[in-house]
N, C-alpha and C positions, 0 to 999 in steps of 0.2 A: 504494500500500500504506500502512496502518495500521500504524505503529509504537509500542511502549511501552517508553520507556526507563527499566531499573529499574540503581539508584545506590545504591552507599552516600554519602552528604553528607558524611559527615568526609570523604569522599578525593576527593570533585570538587564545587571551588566555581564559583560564577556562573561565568566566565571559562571554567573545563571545560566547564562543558556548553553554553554555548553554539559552542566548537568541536566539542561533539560535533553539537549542532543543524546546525550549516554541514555537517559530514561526509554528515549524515542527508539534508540538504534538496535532491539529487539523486534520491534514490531514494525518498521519498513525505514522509507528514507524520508527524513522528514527537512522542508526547507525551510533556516531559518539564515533570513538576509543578511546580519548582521555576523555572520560565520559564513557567508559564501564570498570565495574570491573574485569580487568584482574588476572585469578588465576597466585600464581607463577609458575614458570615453563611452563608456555603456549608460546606455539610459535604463536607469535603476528602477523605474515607473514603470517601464513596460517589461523589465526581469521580474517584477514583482508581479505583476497582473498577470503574465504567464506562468506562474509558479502556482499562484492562485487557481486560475482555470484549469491547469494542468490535476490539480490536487483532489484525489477521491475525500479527502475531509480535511478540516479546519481545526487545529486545535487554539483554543482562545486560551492563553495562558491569564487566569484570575490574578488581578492584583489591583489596589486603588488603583490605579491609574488606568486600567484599561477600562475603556468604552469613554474617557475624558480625551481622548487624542482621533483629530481627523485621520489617521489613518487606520488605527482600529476600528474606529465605528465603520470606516469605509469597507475593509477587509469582513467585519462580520456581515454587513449587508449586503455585502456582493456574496457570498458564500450564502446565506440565504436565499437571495436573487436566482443563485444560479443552481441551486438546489442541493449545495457542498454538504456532506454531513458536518454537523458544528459540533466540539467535546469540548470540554472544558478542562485543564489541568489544574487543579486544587492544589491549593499550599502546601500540603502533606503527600502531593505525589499523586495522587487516586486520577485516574482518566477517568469523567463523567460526562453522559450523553445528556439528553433531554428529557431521555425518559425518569430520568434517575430522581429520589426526593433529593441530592444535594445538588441538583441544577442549580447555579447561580442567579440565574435570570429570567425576570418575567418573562412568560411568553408575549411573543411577537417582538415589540420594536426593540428588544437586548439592552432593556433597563437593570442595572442591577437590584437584585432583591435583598444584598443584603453585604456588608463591606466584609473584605478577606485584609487582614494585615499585608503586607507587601510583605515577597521573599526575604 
């Protein structure tokens, strides 16, 4: 499986995410931009959006910060849109779907229901 892991960066630096990579790298290959070697000159907007499209789900990594940043909100609403499965990764590690009772987020417009401390 394709994964696309969407972050807010103030609340998980290098160090984060590459234990969230180590978490992921069990269960397929997951893209997370901020540990991909960007050539220069690449337009980062359209690696992302192809990452995105490309990706059988979305992991939305939980932390204050995320769903306060245009590009999270963009990444979960296009993955919505496009009908991406969405999970959530919990502070404690746990991958959680929608169906799950520790879903984060209201259904529909990906309000949070309820704040997680940052990593």
């Amino acid at each position: 499986m394709r994964y696309f892991v969407s972050y807010a960066r103030r609340d998980n630096d290098v160090a984060r995410l590459r234990e969230i990579e180590s978490l992921l790298s069990g269960i397929g290959r997951a893209y997370i931009d901020d540990l991909e070697d960007h050539a220069d000159g690449v337009d980062r907007v359209e690696v992302v959006v192809d990452a995105l499209s490309g990706a059988d789900a979305l992991i939305a990594v939980l932390s204050d910060g995320y769903l306060t940043t245009e590009w999270t909100k963009w990444e979960f609403d296009e993955a919505q849109k496009m009908g991406i499965e969405i999970l959530a990764l919990l502070p404690d590690g746990a991958l959680v779907s929608r169906e799950d009772p520790a879903w984060p987020w209201a259904a529909g417009a990906g309000v949070p229901v309820n704040e997680a401390a940052a990593f």
